[in-house]
PADOFI-452030 format. One record per residue (C-alpha): x, y, z. Coordinates in pm, 1 decimal, m for minus. Last residue first. Layout:
{{X Y Z}};
...
//
This chain:
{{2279.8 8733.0 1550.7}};
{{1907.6 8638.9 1594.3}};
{{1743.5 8559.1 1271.8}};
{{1727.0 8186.7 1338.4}};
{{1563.5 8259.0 1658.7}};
{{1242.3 8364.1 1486.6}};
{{1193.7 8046.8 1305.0}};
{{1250.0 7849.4 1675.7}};
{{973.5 8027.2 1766.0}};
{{764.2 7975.1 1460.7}};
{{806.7 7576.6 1472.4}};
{{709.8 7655.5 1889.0}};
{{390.5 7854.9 1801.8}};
{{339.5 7600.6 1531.2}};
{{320.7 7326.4 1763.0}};
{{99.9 7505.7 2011.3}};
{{m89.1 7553.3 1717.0}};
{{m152.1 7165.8 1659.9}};
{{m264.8 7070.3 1984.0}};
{{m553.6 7318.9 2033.6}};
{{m578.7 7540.9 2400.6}};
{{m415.9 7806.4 2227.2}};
{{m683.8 7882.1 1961.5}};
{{m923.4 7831.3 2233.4}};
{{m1093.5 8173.1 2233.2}};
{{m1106.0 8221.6 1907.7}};
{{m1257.5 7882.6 1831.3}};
{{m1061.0 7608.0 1675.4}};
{{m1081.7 7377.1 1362.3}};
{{m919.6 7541.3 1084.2}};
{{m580.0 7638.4 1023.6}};
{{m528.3 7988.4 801.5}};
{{m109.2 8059.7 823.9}};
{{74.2 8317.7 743.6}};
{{455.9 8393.1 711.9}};
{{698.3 8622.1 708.6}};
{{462.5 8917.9 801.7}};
{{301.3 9167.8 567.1}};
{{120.4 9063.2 284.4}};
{{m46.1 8834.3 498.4}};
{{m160.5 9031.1 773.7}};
{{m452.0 9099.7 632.6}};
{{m574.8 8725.6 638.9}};
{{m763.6 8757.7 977.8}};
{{m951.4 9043.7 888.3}};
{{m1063.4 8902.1 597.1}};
{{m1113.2 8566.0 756.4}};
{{m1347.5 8684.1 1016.3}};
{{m1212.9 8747.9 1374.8}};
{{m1484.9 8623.8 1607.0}};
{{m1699.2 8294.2 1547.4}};
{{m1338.7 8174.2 1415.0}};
{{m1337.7 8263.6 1071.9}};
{{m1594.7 8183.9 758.1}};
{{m1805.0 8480.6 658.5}};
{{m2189.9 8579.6 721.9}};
{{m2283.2 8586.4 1094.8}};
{{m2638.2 8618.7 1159.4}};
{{m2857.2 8904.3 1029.4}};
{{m2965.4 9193.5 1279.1}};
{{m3316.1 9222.6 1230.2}};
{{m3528.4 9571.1 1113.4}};
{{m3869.3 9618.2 1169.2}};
{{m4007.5 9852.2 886.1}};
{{m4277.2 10094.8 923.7}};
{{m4361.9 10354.1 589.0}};
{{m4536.4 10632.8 633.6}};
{{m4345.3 10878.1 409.5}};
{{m4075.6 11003.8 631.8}};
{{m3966.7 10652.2 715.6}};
{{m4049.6 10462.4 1032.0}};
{{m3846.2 10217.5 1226.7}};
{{m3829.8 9930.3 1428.0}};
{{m3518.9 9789.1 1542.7}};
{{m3445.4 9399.2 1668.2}};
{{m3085.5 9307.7 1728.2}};
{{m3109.7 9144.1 2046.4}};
{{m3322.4 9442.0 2154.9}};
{{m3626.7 9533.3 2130.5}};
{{m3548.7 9919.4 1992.2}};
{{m3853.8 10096.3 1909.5}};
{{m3967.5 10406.0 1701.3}};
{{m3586.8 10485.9 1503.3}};
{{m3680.6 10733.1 1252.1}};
{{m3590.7 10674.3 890.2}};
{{m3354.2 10889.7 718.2}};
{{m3110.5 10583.9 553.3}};
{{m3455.7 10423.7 461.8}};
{{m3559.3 10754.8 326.4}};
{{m3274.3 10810.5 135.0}};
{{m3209.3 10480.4 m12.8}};
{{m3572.6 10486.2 m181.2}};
{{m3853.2 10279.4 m55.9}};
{{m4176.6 10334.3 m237.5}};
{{m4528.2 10382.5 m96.2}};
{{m4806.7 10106.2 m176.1}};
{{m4755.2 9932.7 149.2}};
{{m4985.7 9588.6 158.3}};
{{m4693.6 9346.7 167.9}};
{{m4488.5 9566.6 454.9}};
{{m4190.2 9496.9 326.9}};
{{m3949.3 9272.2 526.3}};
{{m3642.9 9412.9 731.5}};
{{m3251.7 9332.1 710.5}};
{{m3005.8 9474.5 887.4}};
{{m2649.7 9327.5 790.2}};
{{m2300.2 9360.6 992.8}};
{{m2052.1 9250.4 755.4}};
{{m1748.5 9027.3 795.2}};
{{m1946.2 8870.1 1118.7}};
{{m1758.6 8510.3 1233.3}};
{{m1937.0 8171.1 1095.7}};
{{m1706.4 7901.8 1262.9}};
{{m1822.9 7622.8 1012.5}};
{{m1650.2 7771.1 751.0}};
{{m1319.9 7737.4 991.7}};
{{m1034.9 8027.1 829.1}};
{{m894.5 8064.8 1207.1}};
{{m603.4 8299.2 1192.9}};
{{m239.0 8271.7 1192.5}};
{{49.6 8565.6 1204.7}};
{{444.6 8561.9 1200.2}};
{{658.1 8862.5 1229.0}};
{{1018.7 8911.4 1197.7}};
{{989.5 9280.9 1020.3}};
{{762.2 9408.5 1301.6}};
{{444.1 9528.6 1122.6}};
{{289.0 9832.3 1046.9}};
{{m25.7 9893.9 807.7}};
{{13.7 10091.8 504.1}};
{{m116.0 10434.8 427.6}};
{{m73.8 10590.6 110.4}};
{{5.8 11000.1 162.0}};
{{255.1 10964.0 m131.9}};
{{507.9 10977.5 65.9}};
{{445.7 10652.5 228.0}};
{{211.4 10729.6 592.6}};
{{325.6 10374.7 834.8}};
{{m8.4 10243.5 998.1}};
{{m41.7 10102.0 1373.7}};
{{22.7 10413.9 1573.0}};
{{m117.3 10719.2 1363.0}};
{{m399.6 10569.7 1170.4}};
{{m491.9 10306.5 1416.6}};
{{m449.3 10483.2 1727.4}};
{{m545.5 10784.7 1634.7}};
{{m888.4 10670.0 1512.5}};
{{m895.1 10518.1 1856.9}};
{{m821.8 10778.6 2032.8}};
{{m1067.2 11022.0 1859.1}};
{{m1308.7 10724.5 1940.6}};
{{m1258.1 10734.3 2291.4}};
{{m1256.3 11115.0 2295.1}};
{{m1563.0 11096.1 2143.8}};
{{m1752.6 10900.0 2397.1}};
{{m1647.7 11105.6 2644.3}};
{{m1764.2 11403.9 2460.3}};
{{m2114.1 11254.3 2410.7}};
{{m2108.5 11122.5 2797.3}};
{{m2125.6 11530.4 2932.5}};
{{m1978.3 11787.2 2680.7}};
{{m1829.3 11931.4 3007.2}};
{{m1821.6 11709.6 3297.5}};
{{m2131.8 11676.8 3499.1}};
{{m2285.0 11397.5 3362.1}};
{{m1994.9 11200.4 3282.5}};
{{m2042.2 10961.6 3630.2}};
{{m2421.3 10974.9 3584.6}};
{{m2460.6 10586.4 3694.3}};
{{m2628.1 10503.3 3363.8}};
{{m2411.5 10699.6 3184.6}};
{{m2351.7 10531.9 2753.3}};
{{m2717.0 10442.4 2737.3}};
{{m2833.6 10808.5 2635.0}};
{{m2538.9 10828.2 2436.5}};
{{m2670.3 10575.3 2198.7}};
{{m2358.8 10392.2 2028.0}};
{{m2386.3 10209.2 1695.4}};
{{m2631.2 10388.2 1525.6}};
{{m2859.0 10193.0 1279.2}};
{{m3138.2 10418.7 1311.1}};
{{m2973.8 10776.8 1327.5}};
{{m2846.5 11013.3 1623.4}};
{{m2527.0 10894.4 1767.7}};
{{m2268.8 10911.8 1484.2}};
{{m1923.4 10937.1 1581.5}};
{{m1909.2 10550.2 1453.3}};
{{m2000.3 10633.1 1136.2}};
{{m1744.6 10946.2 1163.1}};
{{m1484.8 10653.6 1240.0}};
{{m1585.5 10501.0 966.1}};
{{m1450.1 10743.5 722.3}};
{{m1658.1 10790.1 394.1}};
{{m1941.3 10553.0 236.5}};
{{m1921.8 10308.5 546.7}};
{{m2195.6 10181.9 503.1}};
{{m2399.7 10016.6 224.4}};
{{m2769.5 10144.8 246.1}};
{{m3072.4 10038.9 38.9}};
{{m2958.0 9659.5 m93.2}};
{{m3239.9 9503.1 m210.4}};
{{m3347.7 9153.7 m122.6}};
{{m3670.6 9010.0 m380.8}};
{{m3748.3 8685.4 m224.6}};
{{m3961.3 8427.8 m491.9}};
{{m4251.4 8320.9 m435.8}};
{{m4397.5 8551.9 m682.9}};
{{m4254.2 8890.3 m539.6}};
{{m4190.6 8820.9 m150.9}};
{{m4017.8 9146.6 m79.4}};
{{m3704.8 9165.9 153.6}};
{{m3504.8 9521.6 236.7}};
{{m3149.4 9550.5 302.3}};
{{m2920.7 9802.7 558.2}};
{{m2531.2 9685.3 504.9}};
{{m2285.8 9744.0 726.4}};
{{m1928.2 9654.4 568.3}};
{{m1896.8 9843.1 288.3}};
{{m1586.4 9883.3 290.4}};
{{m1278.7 9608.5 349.4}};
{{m1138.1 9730.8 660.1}};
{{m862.8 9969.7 638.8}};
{{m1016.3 10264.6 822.7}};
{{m1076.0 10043.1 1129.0}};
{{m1285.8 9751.0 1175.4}};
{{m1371.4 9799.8 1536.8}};
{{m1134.9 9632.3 1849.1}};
{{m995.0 10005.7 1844.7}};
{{m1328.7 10038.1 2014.1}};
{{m1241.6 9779.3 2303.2}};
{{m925.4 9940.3 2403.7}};
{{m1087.7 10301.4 2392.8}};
{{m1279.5 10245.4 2655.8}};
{{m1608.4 10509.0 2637.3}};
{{m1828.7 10331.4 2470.3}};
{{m1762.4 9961.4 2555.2}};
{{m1864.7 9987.4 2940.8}};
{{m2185.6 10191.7 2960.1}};
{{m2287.9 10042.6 2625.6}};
{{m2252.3 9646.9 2723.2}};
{{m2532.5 9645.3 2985.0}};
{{m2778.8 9877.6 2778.3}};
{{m2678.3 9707.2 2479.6}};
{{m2799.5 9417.6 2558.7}};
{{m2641.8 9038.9 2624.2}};
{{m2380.3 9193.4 2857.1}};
{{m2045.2 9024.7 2908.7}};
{{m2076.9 8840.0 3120.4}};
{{m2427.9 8686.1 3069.3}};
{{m2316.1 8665.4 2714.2}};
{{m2010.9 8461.2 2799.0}};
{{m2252.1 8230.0 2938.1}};
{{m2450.2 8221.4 2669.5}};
{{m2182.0 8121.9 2407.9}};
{{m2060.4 7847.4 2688.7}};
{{m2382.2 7712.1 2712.8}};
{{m2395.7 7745.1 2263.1}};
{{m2069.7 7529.6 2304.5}};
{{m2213.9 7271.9 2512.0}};
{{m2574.7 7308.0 2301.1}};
{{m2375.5 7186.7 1968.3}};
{{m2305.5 7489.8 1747.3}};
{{m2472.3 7587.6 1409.1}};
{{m2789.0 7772.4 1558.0}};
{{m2534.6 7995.0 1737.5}};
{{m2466.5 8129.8 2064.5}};
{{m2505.8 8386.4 2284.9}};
{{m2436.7 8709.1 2067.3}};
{{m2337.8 8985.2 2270.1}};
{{m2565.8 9248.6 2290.0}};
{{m2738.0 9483.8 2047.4}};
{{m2546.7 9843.7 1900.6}};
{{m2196.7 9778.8 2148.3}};
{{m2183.1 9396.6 2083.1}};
{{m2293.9 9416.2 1662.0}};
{{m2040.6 9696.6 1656.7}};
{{m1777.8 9456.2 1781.8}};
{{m1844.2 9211.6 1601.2}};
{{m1793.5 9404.0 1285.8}};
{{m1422.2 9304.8 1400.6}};
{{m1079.6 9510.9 1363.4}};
{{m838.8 9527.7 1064.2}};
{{m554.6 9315.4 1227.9}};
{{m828.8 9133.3 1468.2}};
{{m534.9 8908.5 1551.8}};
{{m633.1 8528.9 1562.7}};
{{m241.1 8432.2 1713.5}};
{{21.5 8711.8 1632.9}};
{{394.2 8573.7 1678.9}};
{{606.9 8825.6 1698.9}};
{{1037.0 8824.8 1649.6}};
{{1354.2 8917.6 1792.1}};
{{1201.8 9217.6 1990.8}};
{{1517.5 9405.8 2148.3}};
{{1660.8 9517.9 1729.2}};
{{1291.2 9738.2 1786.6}};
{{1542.5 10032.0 1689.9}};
{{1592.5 10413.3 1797.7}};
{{1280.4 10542.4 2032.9}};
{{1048.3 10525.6 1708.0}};
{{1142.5 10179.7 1672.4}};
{{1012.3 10065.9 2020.9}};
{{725.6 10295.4 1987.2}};
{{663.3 10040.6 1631.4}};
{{754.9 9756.9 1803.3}};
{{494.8 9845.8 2138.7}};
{{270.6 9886.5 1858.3}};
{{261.3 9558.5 1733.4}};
{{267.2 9418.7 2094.1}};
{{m66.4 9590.8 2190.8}};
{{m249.5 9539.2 1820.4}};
{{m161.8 9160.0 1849.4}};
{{m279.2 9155.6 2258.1}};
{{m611.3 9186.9 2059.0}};
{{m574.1 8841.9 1943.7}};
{{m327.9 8596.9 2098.9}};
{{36.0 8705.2 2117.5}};
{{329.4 8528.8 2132.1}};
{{645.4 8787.7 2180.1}};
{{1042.5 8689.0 2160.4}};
{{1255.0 8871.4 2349.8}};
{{1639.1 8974.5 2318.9}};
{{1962.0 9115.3 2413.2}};
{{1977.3 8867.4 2720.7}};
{{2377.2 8721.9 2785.1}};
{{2357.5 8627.9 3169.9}};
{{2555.8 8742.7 3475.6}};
{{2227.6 8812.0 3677.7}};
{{2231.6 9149.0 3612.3}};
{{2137.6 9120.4 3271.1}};
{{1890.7 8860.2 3332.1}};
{{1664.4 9110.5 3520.6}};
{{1807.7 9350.2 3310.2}};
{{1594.1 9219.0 3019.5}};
{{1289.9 9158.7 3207.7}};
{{1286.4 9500.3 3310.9}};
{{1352.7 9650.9 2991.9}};
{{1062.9 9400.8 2801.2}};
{{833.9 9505.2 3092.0}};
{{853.3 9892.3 2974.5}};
{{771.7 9840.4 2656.0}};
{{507.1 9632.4 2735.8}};
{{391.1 9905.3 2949.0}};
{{415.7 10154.8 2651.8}};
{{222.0 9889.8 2429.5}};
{{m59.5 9924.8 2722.7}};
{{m85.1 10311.7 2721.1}};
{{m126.9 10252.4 2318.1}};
{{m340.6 9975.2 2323.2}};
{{m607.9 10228.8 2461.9}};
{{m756.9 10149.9 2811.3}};
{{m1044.3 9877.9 2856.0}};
{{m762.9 9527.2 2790.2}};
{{m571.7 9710.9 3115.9}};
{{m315.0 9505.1 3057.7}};
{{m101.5 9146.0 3189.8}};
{{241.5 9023.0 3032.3}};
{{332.0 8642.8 3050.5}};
{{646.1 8541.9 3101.1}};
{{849.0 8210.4 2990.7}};
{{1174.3 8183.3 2981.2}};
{{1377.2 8039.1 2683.4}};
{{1709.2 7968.7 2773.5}};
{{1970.7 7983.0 2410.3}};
{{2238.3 7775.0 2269.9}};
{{1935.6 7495.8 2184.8}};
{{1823.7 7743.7 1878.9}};
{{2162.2 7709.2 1690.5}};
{{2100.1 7319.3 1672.4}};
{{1723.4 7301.2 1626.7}};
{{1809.9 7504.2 1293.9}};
{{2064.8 7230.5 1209.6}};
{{1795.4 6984.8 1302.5}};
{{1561.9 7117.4 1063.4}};
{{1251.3 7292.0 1109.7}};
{{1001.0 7206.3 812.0}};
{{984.1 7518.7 569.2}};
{{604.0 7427.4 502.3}};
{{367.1 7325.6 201.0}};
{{36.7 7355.2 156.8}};
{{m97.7 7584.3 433.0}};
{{m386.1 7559.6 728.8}};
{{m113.2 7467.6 985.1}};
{{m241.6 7093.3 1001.7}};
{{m248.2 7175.3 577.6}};
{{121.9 7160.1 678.7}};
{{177.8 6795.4 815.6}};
{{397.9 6807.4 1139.2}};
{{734.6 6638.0 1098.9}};
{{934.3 6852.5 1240.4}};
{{672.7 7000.1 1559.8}};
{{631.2 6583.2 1651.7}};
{{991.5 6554.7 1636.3}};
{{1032.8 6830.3 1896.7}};
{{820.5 6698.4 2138.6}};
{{991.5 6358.5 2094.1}};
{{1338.7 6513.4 2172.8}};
{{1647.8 6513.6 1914.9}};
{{1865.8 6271.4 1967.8}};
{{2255.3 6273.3 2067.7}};
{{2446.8 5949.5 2070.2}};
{{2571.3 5823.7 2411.3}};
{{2459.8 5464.3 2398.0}};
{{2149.8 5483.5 2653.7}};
{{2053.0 5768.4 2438.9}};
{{2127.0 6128.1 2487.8}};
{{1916.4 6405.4 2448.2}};
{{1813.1 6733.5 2260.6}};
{{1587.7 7044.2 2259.6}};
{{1448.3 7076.3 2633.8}};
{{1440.3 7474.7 2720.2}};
{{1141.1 7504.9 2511.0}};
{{962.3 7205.0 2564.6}};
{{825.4 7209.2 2977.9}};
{{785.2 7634.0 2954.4}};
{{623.2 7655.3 2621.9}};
{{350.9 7394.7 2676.9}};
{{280.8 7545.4 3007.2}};
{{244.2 7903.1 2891.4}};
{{7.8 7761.7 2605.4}};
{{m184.1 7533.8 2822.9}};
{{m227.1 7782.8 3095.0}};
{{m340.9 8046.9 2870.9}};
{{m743.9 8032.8 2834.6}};
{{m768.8 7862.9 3182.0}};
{{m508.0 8085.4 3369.1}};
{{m643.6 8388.9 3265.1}};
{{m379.7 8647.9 3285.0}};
{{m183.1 8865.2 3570.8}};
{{m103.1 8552.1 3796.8}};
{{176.1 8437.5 3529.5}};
{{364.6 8752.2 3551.6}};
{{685.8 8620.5 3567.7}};
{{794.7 8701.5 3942.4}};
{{447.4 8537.5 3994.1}};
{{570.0 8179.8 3809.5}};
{{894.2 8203.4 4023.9}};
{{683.5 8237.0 4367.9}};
{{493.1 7945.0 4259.2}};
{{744.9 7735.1 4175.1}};
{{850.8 7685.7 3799.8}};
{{938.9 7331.8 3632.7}};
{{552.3 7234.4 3531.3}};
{{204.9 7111.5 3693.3}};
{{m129.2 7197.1 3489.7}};
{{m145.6 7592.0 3608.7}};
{{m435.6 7729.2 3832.4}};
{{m213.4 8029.2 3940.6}};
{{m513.9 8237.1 4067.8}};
{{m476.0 8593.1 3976.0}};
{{m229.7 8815.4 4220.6}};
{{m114.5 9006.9 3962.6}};
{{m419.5 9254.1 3882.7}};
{{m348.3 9531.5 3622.8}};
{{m499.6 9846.1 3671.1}};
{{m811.8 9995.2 3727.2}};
{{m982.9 10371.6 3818.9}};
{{m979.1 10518.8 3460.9}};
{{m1131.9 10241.0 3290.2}};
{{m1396.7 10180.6 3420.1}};
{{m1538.4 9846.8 3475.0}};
{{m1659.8 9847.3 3805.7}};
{{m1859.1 10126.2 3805.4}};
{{m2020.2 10089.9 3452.3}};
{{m2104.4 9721.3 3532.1}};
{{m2313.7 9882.7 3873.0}};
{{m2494.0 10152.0 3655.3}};
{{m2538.7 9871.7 3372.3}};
{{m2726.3 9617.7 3612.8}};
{{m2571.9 9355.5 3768.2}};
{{m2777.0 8997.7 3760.1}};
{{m2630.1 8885.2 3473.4}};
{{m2278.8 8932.1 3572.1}};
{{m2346.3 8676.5 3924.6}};
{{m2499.9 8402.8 3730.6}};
{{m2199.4 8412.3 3461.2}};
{{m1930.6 8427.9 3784.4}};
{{m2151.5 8141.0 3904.1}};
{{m2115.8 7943.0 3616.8}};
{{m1737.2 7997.3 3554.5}};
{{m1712.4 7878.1 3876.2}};
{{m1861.6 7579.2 3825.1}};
{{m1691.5 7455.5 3549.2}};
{{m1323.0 7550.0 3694.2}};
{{m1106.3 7894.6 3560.6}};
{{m1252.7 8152.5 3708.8}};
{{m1252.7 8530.9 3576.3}};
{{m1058.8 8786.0 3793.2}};
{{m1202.0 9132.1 3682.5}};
{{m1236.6 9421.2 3930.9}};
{{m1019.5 9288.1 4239.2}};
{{m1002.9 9549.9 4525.4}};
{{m697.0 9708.5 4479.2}};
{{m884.0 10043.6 4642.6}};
{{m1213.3 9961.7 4714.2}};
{{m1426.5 9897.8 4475.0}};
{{m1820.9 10007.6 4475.7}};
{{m1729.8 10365.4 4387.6}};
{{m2059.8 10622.2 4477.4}};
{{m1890.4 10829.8 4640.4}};
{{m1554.4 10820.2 4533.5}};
{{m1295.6 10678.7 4684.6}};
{{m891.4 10823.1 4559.6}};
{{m751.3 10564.3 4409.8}};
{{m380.9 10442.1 4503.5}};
{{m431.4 10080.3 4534.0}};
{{m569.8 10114.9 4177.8}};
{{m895.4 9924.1 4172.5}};
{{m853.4 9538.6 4033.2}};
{{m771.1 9348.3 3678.2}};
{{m711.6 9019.5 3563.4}};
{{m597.9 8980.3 3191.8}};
{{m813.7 8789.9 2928.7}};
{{m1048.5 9032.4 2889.9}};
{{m933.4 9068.1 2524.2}};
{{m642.8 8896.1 2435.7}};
{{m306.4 8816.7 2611.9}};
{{33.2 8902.0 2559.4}};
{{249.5 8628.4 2641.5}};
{{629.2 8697.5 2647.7}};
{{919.4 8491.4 2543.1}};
{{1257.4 8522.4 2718.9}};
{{1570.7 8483.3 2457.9}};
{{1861.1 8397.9 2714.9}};
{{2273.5 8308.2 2683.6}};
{{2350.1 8147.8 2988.5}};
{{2215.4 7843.9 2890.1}};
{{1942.0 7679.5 3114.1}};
{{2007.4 7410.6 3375.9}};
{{1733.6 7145.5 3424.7}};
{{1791.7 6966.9 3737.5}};
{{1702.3 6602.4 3807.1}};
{{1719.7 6483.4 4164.4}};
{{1841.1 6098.3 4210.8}};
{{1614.0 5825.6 4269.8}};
{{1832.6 5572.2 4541.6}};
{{1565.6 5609.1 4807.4}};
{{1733.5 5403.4 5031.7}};
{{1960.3 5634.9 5235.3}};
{{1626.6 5805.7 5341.4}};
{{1489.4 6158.0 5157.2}};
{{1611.5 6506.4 5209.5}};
{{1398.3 6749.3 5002.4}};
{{1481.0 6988.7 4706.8}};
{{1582.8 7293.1 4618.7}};
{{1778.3 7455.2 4320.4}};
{{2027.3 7795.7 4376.8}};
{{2155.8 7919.7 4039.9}};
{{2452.2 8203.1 4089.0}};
{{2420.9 8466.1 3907.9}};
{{2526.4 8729.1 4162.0}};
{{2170.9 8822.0 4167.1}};
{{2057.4 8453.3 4184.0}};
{{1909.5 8283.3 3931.2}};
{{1646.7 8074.0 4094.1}};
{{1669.1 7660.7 4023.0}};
{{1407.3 7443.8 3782.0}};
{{1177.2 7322.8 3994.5}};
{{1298.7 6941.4 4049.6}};
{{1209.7 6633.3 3816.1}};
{{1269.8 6269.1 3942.4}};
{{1567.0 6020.7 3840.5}};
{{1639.8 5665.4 3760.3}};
{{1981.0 5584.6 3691.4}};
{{2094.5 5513.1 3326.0}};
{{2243.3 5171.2 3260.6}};
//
């Protein structure tokens, strides 16, 4: 008969590598013994990287005051809530701050990562003081807590006896084995075998998470990763155990961060420390949502979604900024969030400027303009037509650039310098032929929502009516050379072409199956390049972690990875 027993925090590894576990007296009678889980000495950590927005940030503790700064040094910058009602009030309190005030708190220059984030975790094997000391207080807790939860209860727990002494392998692992593949969005699967599940239980799997300044360029934050990884790893090192290397899980933009942290990592002699990547919803060729953000808004909702997810949608707006003049002072000069734009890559044309004639009840659509026609980062350098993305004159509200030289136009510029650097330079591999190919750890996994009912933007498409009385003709020219006389807003533009003619322009709604974010064709170009890729359905971007069935592929993945380690 097996005596009853009760879970304990898993113990502290000492520095002399001892393991110290604690626990409470209780009376003679209390016969339920303390259960310890004690991890091999041979470790593979596994790091969360995060998404956009989705680590905390504050001031530097170091910054210098300015004037007119409204944080005070490590004053908290970005902490979202995790409960109902907080959520609401932190969307109440966004929408009321104008873009001077947004522009002041979310710059780029003066933050840093925030660790002290609220550790609203569902209950699990680490004490509070163990879950800091691994980064858990730098993310979201509500858009990661069920991954970094899931991962630390089943990870370390592979195998166990039966009442007759004969080994079995766990329930949570059964349900990853025998998980039906078009689950996983494919049609047939490598199932994990027990032989696999065999070589993976000879390692401890801790479970970090890894915080960024999401505003800076991926670059600075791949260098921090890099930096993290050789902590982590002579954390264990020095704690008498066996740690060569880590295993990274990364949700969407966090994909461009920990892909480039590989590639510096290779640069500086071998990436042989990163066993493997898994890259959740990665924007691998960038977003045309993130145009439509900077040039209108954020979107709050959809005409397809129920009104709990459309209250959510609009929430996020508030947040975010639901017009350009509240999302411009922050998105156009941070080069994190424009290396979120479809890059040189990115299936062209992908902004598309279209006229509609009713021509015997029937609708005539023309395509006039198809953009990019050249290098889209020189589409995005442009601040002077129509259908610009960026207007410098929103870009400053609280005249922080206006005294530099070049002023907010060369700010904005260097941003998107950086980011064209980032992608062609840091992210792409040059062949000797000049042909550039995108870079990807060699152990890499990738999935991406492929939902039809989770419209994302592939293209961005303006779209006007003719006038039905105008007898001049529309050529591509003078629609591409028209003269922007109003902006509304929301993805309104009225314009006027050299020879008389006025056209309102409306930004079209999303166009290509994803996950309301990432289209598929962004999505999907990781394909060719990673060991395997997967296209499940049935999750937003933001909650691709927070669904059942790709926490079990994150672990099937995981213990794919490990059977590469030597």
């Amino acid at each position: 008969m097996i005596e009853p027993t009760r879970p304990i925090h898993q113990p502290r590894v000492e520095r002399d590598g001892s393991l110290v576990a604690h626990t409470v007296a209780t009376p003679v009678a209390f016969k339920v013994r303390a259960r310890v889980t004690i991890g091999s000495r041979k470790v593979i950590p596994v790091i969360v990287v995060p998404g956009t927005m989705g680590s905390n940030l504050r001031a530097r503790p170091d910054l210098k005051k300015r004037g007119d700064d409204v944080l005070r040094p490590g004053e908290s910058a970005w902490r979202p809530p995790n409960d109902f009602s907080g959520k609401y009030r932190e969307a109440d309190l966004w929408e009321t701050r104008a873009p001077a005030l947004r522009q002041r708190i979310l710059d780029p220059a003066i933050l840093e990562v925030d660790p002290d984030g609220e550790l609203d975790f569902p209950p699990c094997a680490l004490d509070a003081a163990v879950m800091r000391e691994r980064g858990w207080g730098e993310i979201h807790a509500d858009s990661y807590g069920a991954l970094l939860v899931d991962l630390q209860r089943h990870l370390d727990k592979t195998f166990q006896l039966s009442p007759q002494g004969v080994r079995l392998v766990r329930q949570h692992w059964k349900r990853v084995m025998a998980c039906e593949p078009e689950r996983w969005g494919v049609r047939q699967i490598d199932h994990v075998t027990e032989a696999e599940l065999e070589k993976y239980a000879g390692y401890q799997y801790p479970v970090y998470a890894f915080g960024y300044n999401w505003l800076a360029s991926c670059d600075v934050a791949a260098k921090h990763l890099r930096a993290r990884i050789d902590a982590i790893r002579a954390f264990w090192t020095d704690r008498k155990h066996l740690c060569r290397q880590v295993i990274l899980v990364t949700h969407s933009m966090g994909g461009l961060v920990a892909r480039a942290c590989a590639r510096l990592s290779e640069g500086a002699g071998g990436a042989s420390d990163i066993a493997g990547i898994v890259h959740a919803v990665m924007p691998a060729l960038g977003a045309p949502v993130a145009y439509r953000r900077m040039a209108c808004g954020t979107e709050a909702g959809n005409f397809t979604n129920g009104p709990l997810a459309n209250l959510a949608a609009s929430g996020f707006a508030d947040i975010a900024g639901d017009t350009s003049a509240k999302t411009m002072p922050v998105m156009a000069v941070a080069p994190g969030l424009l290396q979120l734009l479809p890059n040189h890559l990115y299936p062209a044309p992908w902004l598309l400027i279209r006229t509609l004639r009713g021509v015997s009840a029937q609708e005539d659509m023309r395509d006039m303009v198809s953009l990019p026609d050249g290098n889209p980062y020189d589409m995005y350098r442009d601040m002077t037509s129509w259908y610009r993305m960026i207007d410098p004159a929103l870009a400053d509200p609280a005249q922080r650039y206006a005294k530099l030289h070049g002023g907010p136009v060369k700010k904005i510029l260097d941003a998107i310098n950086e980011a064209e650097r980032f992608h062609r330079q840091v992210l792409a591999v040059n062949g000797k032929g000049g042909e550039s190919t995108p870079y990807y750890h060699r152990h890499s996994y990738a999935f991406y929502g492929a939902d039809k009912t989770l419209k994302a933007y592939g293209k961005i498409r303006w779209v006007a009516r003719m006038p039905s009385t105008s007898p001049a003709a529309l050529t591509t020219g003078n629609v591409r050379a028209a003269k922007l006389v109003a902006d509304a807003g929301a993805g309104t533009r009225e314009v006027e072409t050299a020879n008389g003619v006025r056209l309102r322009f409306v930004l079209w709604p999303q166009d290509e199956q994803g996950d309301e974010t990432v289209p598929v064709q962004s999505g999907a170009a990781a394909a060719s390049h990673v060991r395997g890729a997967f296209a499940p359905k049935g999750f937003r971007h933001q909650d691709s972690f927070q669904h059942d069935d790709m926490l079990l592929l994150t672990r099937h993945l995981i213990v794919k990875i490990v059977q590469e380690v030597r």
